[in-house]
TORSE-380540 format. One line per field, with one value per residue: residue number from 1; residue in one letter; x, z, y of N, C-alpha, C in turn. Coordinates in steps of 0.001 Angstrom, whole numbers. Each point is the difference from the previous one (the first is absolute). Example, Ala and Ser with C-alpha at 12.3 -4.5 7.8 and 13.67 -1.06 7.14 Angstrom:
2
pos	1	2
code	a	s
nu	13190	-350
nw	7800	-720
nv	-5690	1050
cau	-890	820
caw	0	60
cav	1190	1190
cu	900	-770
cw	0	730
cv	1200	1090
This chain:
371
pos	1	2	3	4	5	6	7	8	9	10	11	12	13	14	15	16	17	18	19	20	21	22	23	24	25	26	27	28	29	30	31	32	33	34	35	36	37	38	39	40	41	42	43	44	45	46	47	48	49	50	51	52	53	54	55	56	57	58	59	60	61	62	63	64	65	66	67	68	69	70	71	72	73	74	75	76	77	78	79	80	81	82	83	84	85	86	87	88	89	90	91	92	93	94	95	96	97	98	99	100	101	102	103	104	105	106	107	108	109	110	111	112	113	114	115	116	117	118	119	120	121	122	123	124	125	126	127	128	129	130	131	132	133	134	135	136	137	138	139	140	141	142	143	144	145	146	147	148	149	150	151	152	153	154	155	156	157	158	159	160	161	162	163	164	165	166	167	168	169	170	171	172	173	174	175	176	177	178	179	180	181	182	183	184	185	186	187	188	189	190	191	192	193	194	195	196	197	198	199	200	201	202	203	204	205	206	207	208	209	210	211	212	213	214	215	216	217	218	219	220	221	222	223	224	225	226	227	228	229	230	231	232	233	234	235	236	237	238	239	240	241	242	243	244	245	246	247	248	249	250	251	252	253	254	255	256	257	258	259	260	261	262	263	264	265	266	267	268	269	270	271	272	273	274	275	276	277	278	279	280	281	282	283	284	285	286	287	288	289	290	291	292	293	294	295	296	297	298	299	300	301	302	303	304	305	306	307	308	309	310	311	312	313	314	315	316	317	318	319	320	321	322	323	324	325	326	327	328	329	330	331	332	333	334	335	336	337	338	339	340	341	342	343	344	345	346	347	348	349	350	351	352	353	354	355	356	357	358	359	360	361	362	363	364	365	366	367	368	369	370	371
code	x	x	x	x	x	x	x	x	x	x	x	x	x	x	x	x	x	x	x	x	x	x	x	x	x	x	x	x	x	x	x	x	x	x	x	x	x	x	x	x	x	x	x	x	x	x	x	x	x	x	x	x	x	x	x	x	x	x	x	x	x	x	x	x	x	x	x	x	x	x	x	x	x	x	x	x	x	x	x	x	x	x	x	x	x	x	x	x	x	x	x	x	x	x	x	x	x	x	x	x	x	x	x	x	x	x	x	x	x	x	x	x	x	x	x	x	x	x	x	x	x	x	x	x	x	x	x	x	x	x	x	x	x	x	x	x	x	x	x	x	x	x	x	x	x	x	x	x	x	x	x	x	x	x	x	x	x	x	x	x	x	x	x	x	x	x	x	x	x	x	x	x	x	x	x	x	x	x	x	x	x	x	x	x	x	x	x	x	x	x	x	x	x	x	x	x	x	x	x	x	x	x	x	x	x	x	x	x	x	x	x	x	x	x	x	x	x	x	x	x	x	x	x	x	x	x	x	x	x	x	x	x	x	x	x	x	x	x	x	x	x	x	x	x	x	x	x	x	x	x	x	x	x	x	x	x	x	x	x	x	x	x	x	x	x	x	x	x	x	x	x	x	x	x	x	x	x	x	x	x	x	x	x	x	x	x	x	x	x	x	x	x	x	x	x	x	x	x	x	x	x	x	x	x	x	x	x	x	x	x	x	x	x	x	x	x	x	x	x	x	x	x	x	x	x	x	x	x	x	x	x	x	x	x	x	x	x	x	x	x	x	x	x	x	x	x	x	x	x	x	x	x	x	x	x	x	x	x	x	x	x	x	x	x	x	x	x	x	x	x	x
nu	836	1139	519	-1181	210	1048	-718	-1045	259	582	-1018	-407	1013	-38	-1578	835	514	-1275	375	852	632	569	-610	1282	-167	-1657	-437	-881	178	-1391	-551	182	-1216	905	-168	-301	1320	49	980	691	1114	53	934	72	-254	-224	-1014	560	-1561	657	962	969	1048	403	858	1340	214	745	1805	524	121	-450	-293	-1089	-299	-1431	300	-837	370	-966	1277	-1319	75	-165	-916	600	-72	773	804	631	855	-26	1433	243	1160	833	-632	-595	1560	-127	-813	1068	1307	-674	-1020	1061	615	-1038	32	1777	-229	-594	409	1262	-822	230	-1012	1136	-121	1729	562	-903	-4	1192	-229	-695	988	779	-897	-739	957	70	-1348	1044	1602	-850	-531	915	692	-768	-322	1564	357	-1168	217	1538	-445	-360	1162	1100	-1054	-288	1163	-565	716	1243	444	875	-837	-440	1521	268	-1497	300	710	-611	-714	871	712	-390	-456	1187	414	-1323	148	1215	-192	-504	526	895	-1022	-600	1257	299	-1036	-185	982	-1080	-1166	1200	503	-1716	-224	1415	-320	-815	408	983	-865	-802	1006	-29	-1771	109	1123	-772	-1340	869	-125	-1303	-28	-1089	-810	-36	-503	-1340	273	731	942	648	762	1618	898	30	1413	-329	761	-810	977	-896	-74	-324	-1178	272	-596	-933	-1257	-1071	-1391	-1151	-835	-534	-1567	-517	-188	937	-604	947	-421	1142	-910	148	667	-50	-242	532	-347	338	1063	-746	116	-343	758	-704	1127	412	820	1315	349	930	-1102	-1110	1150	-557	-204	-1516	654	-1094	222	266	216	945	855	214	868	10	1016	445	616	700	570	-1156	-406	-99	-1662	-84	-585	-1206	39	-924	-12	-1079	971	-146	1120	784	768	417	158	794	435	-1700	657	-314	-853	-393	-1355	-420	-1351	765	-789	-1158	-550	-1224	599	1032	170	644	1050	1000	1253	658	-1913	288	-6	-1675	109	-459	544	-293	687	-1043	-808	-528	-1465	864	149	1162	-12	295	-742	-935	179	-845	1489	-136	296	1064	569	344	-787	-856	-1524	-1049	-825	-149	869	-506	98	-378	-1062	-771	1013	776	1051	1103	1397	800	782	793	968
nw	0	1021	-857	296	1020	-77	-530	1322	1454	-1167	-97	1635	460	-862	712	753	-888	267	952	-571	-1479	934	321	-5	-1170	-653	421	673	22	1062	-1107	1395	418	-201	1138	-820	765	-1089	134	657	-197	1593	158	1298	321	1119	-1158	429	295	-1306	-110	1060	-110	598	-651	662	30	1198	-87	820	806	437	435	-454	149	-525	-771	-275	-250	-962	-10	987	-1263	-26	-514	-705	1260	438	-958	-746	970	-1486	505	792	1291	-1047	-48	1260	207	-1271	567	1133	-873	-726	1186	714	-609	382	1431	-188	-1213	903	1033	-891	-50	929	438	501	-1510	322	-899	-49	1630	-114	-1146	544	1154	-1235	-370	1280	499	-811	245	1363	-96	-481	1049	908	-424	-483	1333	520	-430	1300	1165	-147	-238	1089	888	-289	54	1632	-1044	770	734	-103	-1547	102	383	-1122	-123	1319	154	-1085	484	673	-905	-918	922	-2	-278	70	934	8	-1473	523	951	-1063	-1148	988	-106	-1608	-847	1454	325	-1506	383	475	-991	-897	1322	-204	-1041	-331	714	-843	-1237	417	736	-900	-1048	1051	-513	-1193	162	888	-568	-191	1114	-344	-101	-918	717	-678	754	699	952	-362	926	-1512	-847	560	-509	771	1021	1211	-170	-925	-540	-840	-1277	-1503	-235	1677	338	1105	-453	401	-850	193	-899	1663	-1111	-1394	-1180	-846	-475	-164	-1419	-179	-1015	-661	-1236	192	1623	-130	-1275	1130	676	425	242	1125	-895	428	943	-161	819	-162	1553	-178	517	-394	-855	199	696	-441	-632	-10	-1391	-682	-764	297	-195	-1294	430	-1358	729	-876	1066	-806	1472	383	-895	1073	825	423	984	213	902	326	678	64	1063	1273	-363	1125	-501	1343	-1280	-313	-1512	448	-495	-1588	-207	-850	-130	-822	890	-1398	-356	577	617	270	473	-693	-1310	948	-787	596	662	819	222	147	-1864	-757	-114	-941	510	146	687	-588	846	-997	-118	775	-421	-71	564	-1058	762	-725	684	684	688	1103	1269	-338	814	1088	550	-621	-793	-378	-118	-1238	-889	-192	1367	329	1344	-1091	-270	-882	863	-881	1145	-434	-809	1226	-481
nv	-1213	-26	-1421	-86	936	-219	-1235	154	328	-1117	-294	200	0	-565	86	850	135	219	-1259	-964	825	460	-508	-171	26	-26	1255	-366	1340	894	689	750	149	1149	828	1363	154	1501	-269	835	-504	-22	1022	399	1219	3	976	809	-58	884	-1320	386	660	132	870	360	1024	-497	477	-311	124	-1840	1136	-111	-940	262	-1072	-1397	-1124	-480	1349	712	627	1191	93	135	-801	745	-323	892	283	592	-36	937	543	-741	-1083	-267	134	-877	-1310	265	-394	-895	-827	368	-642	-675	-230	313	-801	-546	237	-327	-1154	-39	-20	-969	168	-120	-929	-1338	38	51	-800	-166	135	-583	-997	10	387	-650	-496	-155	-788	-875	-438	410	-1066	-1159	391	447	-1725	-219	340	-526	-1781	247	168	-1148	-665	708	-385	-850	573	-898	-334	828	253	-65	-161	404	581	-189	62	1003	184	-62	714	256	-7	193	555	623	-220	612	650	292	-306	536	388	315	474	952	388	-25	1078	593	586	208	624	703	-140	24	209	177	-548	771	532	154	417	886	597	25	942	715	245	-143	689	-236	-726	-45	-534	-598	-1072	-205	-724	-1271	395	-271	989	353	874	1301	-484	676	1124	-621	-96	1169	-934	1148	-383	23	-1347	851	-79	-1036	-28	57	-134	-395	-99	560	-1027	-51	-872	475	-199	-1276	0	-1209	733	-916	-183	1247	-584	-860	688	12	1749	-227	-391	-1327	-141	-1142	521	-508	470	521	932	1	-711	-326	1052	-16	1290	1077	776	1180	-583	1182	69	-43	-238	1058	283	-921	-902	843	540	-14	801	1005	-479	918	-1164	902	-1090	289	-162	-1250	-548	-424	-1043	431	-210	-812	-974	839	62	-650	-844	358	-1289	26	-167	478	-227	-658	-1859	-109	-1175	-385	-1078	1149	-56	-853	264	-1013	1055	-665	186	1594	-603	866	1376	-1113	-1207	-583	-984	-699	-1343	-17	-853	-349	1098	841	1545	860	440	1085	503	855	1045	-141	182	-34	-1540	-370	-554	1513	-314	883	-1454	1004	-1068	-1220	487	-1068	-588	-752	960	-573	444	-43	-837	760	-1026	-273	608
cau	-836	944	540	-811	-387	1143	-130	-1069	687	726	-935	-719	1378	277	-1120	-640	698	-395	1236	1173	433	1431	-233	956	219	-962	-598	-1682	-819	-797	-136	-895	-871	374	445	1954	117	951	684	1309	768	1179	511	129	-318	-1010	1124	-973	-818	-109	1010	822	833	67	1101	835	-966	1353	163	323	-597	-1146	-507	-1141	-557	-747	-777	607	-686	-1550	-1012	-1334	115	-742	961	1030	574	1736	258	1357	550	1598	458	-815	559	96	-1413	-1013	816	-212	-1241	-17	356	-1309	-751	323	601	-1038	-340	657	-490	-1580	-12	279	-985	-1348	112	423	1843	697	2	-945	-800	1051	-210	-1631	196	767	-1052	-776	915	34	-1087	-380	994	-271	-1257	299	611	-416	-787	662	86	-1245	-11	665	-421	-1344	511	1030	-1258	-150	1265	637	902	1559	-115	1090	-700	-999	614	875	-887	-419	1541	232	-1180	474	519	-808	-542	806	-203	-1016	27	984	-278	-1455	996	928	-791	-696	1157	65	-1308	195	1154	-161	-722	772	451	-804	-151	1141	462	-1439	277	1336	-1005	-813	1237	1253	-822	-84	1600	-97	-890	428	903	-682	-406	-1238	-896	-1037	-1187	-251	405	606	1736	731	1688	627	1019	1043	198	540	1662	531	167	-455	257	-1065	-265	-68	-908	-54	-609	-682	-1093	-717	-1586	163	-306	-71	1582	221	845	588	40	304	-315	864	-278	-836	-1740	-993	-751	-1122	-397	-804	-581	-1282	146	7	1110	460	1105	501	1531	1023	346	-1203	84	-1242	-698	-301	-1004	-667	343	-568	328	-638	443	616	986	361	1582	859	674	632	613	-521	-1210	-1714	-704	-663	-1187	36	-1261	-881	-735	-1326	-545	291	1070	730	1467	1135	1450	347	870	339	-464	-1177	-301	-1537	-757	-1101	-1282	-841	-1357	-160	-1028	-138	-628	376	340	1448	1188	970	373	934	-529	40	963	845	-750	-1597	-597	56	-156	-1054	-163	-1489	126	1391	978	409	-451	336	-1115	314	-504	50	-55	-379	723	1529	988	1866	181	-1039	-432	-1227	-358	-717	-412	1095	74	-1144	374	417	625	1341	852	1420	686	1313	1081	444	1492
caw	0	-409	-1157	-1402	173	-441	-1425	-473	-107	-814	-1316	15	-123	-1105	-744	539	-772	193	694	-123	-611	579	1819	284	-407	349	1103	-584	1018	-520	289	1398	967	1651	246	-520	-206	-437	706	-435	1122	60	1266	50	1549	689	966	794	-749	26	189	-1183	817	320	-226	546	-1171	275	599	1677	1014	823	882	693	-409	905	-372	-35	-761	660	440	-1100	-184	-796	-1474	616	801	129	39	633	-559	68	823	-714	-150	-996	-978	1082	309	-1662	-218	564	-623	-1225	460	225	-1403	-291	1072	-308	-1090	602	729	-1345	-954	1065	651	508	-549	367	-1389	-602	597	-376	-1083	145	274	-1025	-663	559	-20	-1084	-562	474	-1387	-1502	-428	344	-893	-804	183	-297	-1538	-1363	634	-719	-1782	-347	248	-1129	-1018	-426	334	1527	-87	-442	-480	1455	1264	-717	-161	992	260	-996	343	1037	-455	-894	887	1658	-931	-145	1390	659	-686	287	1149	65	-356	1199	1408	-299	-338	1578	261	-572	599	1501	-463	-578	1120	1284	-970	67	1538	739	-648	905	1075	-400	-257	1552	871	-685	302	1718	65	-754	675	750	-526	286	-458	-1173	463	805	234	778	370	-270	183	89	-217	508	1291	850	-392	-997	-1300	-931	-1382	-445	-707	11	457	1202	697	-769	885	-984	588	1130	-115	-1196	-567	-1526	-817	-1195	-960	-1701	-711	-1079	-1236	-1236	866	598	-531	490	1239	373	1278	847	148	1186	573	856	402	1683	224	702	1238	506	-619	-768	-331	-912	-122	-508	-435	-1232	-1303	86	-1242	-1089	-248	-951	-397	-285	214	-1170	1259	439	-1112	940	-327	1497	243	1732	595	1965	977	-146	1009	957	1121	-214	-65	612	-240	-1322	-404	-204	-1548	-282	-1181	-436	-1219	-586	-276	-1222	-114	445	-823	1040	-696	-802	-260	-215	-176	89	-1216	-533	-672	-1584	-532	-443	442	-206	-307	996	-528	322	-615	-823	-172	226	-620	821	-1248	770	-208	-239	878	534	1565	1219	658	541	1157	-250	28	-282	-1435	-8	-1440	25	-1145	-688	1169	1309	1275	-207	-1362	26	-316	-713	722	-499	763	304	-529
cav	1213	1322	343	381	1221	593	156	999	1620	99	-255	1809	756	218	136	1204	1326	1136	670	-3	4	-679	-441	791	1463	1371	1050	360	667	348	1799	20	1191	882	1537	-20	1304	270	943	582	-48	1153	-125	1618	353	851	990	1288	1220	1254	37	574	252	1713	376	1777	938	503	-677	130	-838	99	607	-731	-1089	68	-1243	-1189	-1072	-117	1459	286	1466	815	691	1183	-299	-543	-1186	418	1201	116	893	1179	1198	1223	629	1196	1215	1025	701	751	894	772	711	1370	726	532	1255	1420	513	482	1497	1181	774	235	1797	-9	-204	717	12	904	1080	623	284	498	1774	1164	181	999	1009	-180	375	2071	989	-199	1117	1087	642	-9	1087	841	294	393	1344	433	493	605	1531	662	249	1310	620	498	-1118	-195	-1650	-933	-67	-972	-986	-638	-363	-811	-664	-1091	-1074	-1033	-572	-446	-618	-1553	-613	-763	-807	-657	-717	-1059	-904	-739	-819	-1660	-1380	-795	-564	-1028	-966	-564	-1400	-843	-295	-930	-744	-268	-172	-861	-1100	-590	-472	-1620	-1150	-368	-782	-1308	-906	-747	-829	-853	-544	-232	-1254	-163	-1225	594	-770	-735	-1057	-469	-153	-1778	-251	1109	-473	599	730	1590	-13	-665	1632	-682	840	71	-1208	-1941	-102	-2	-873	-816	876	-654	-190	-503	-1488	-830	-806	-510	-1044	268	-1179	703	-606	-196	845	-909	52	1143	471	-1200	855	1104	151	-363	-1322	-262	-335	-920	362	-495	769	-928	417	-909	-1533	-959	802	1136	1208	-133	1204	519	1224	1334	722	-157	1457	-290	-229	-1130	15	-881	-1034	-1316	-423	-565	1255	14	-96	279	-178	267	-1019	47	26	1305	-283	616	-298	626	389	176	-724	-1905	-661	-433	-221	482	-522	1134	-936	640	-307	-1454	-1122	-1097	-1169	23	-1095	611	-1282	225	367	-782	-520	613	-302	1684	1093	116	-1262	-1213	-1513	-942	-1057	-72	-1535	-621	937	1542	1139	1533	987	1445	678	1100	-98	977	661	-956	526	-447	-1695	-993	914	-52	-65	387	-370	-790	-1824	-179	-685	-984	-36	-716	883	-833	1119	-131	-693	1095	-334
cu	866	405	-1197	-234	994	205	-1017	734	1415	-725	-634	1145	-226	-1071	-565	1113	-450	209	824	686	1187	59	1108	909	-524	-26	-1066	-963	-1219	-452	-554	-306	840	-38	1539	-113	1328	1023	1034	877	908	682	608	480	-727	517	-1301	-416	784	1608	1187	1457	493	1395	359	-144	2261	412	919	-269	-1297	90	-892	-995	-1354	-1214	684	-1095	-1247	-1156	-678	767	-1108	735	979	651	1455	440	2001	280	1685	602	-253	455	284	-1335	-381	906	-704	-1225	-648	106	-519	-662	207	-39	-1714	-953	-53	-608	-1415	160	317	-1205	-1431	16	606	1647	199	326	-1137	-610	1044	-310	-1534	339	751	-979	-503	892	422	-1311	-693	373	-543	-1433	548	484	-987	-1384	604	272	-1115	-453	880	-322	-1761	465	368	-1164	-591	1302	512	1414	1132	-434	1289	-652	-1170	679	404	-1290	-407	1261	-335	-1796	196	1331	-1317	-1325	689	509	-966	-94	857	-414	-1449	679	738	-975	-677	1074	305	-981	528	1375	-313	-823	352	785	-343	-345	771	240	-1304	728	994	-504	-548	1236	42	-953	61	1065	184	-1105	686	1079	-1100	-874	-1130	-1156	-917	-1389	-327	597	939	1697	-261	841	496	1359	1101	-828	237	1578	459	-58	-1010	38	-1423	-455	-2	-1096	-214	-1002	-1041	-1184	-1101	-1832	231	-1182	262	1228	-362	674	508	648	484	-25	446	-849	-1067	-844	-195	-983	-1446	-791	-1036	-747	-753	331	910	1505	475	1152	325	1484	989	338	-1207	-179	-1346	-1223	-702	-767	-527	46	-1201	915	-129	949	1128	1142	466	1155	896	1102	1763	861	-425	-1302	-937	-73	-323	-1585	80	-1477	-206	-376	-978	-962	443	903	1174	1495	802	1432	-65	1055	367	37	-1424	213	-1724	-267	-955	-582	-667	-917	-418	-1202	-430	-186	232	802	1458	669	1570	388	991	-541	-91	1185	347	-747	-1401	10	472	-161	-741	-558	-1372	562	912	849	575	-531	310	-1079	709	-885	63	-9	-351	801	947	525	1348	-718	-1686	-316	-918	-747	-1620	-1307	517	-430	-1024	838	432	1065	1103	918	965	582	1178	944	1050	1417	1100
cw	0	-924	-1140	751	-286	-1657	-450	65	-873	-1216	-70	-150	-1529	-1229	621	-270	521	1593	136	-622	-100	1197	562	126	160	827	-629	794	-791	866	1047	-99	1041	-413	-567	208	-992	1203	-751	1267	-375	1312	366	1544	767	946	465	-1316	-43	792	-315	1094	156	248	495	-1075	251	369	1430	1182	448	1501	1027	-854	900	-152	357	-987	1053	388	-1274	-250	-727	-1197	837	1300	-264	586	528	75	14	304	-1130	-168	-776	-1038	920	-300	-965	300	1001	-462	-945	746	241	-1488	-703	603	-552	-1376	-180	532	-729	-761	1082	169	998	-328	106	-1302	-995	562	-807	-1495	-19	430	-795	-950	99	-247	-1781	-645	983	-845	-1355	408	312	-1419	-1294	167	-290	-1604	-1124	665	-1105	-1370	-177	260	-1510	-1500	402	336	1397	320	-922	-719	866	1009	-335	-853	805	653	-706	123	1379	143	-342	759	1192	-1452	-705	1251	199	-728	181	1309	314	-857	392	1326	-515	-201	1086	-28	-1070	296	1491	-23	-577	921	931	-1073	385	1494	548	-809	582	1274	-344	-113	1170	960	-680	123	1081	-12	-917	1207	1182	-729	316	-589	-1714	138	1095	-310	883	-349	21	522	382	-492	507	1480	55	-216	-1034	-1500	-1075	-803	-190	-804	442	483	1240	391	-1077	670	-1226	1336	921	-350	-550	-375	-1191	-385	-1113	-537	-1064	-967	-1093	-1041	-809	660	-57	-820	658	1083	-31	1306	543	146	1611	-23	1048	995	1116	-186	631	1530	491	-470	-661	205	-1229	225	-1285	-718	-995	-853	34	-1520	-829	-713	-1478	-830	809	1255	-759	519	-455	-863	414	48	1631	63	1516	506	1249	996	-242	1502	825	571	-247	-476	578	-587	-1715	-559	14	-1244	468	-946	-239	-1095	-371	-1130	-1538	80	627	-653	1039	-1373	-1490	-1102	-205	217	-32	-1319	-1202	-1344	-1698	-445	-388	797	-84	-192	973	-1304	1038	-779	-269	-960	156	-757	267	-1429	1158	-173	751	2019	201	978	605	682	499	1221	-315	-619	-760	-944	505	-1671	-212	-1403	-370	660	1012	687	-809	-696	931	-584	719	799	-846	975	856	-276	1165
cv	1256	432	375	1245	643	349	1090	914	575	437	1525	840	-50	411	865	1193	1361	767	-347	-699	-1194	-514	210	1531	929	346	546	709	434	1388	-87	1395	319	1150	-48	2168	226	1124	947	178	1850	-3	1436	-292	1076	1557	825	925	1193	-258	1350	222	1772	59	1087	682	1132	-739	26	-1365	541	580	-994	-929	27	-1179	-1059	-901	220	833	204	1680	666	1202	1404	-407	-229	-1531	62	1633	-41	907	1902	1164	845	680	509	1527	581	385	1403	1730	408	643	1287	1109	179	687	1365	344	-204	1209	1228	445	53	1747	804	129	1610	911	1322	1306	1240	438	441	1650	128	90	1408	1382	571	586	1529	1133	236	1036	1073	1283	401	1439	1106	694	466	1723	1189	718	754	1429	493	61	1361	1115	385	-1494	-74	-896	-652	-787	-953	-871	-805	-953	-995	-1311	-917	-359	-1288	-1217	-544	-833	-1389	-225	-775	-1421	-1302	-743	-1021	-944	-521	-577	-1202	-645	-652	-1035	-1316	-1158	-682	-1567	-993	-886	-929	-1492	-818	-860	-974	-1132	-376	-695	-1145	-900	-450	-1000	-1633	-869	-500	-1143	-1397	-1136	-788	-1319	-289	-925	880	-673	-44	-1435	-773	-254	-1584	-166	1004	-348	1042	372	873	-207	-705	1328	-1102	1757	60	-729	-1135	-109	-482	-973	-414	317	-516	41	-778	-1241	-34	-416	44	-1166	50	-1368	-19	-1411	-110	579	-1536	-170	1437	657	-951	1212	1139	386	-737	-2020	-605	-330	-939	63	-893	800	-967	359	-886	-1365	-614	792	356	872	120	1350	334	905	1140	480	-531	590	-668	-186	-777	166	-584	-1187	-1234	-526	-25	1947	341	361	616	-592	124	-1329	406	175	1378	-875	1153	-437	850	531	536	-410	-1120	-496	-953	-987	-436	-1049	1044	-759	921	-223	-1355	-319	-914	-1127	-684	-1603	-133	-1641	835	1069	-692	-1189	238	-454	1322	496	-153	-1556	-1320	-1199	-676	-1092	106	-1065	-722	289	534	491	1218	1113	1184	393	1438	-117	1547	447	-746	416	-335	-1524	-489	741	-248	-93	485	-487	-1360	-1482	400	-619	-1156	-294	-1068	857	-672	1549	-268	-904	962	-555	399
């Protein structure tokens, strides 16, 4: 009896082609119903909203250091001051130097009160004279009077008449050299207020002290950078995606994230923006996305790496990918044959296709030998 069941199940091995071909050889799977998502991988890290660093604007030693990591600040709050003497002296000294050419032209100048009485003295003489000179000539019109005497009169008309002229000309050119002055001396002032305010290091946000990077007594130059400061919740995930997925990306799409500070963790993100130029470095593009929730992240500058959920499907018809011979076809057994049919697929992962034309549940689909 063993031996004639053995002959049967030799006999079906060989009259049943339609699964298997090669009872040895084949691999004969068939299309299953699952959920399949498309993803895009990226990888970044997590920094502070509205991140940035604040730099000496001079350069000298630190004086006083009036922060540390963790402090909450508000916009304009001092963060260092560098040492200051010589800009305060200047700015001392403008100040003054514009005091004095305020007061020159107040009502109170020494100056001008001076050219205002030669003014005045100038325009007593000119009428004075100028009455004399017309007394004269109404005499010498009814022959009374010297033309000597209505010349000399006429002489010192013309003198006190460019006097007066003269001295209202010499009081506005003052006046204009004084304003030119005070002009002059208020901008030396602003310079001197701006050259000191420069020695004073200051928050540009509300927010929160990350980092610091100079102590009290330590010399720093202009241009370096003093401290690290950025929004106290919110975070950014900054992402950079390879140039052949980012045309997949778009706002509002969901985000998968685990950090290497929280291990197997996932969070949960959204797509907030698309930045359109190429990193040439590295061939990727930067994506920035948000937490979706309200957890906070304690730390910045963790690496990230991410999946960014393009499209999903519940239930979908999907077979290995490894299953496509091309881009559009699978080998399968119809009537104990192989034959290669044409398919349309759906949304691909690393390891599956989704078929959208071509094979059912029932199909017999021929897996490629693996070499």
């Amino acid at each position: 009896m063993a031996k004639s069941i053995n002959q049967i199940l030799f006999a079906l091995c060989g009259l049943l082609p339609i699964i298997y071909i090669s009872c040895k050889h084949d691999n004969i799977i068939h299309p299953q119903k699952k959920d399949i998502v498309e993803t895009v991988y990226a990888s970044g890290k997590i920094l502070a909203d509205s991140e940035y660093y604040t730099y000496a604007l001079s350069s000298g030693t630190i004086e006083n250091k009036l922060v540390k990591e963790g402090d909450l600040v508000r916009k304009g709050q001092i963060l260092y001051i560098v040492r200051y003497d010589a800009p305060a002296a200047k700015l001392n000294a403008a100040r003054t130097n514009y005091n004095i050419a305020q007061s020159n032209l107040s009502g109170h100048s020494r100056v001008l009160n001076d050219l205002k009485l030669s003014m005045q003295n100038a325009e007593i003489r000119f009428h004075n004279d100028s009455l004399q000179y017309v007394r004269l000539k109404k005499l010498m019109a009814s022959e009374i009077g010297t033309q000597n005497n209505l010349d000399n009169a006429y002489t010192s008309y013309t003198i006190s008449k460019n006097l007066r002229k003269s001295a209202e000309e010499k009081y506005y050119s003052v006046v204009n050299d004084l304003i030119a002055n005070l002009q002059n001396t208020q901008s030396q002032l602003t310079n001197a207020r701006t050259e000191l305010e420069n020695y004073f290091i200051r928050s540009n946000t509300n927010g929160t002290v990350y980092q610091t990077f100079k102590e009290q007594g330590e010399a720093v130059r202009n241009n370096d950078a003093v401290a690290l400061l950025g929004k106290s919740q919110n975070r950014i995930i900054r992402l950079s995606v390879d140039q052949q997925d980012i045309d997949k990306i778009q706002a509002g799409q969901q985000v998968l994230l685990k950090t290497d500070v929280t291990a197997s963790t996932i969070y949960k993100a959204i797509v907030k923006k698309i930045y359109p130029v190429m990193n040439e470095a590295d061939q990727t593009f930067r994506v920035d996305a948000v937490f979706a929730d309200t957890t906070i992240q304690p730390y910045i500058h963790s690496s990230v790496e991410a999946n960014i959920i393009i499209q999903k499907k519940q239930l979908a018809l999907i077979i290995p990918k490894d299953a496509l011979t091309a881009a559009d076809s699978v080998r399968v057994i119809q009537n104990a044959k192989r034959k290669t049919v044409a398919v349309r697929t759906g949304i691909s992962t690393l390891d599956q296709v989704e078929i959208l034309q071509g094979l059912d549940e029932s199909s017999l689909v021929v897996m490629p030998s693996q070499k």
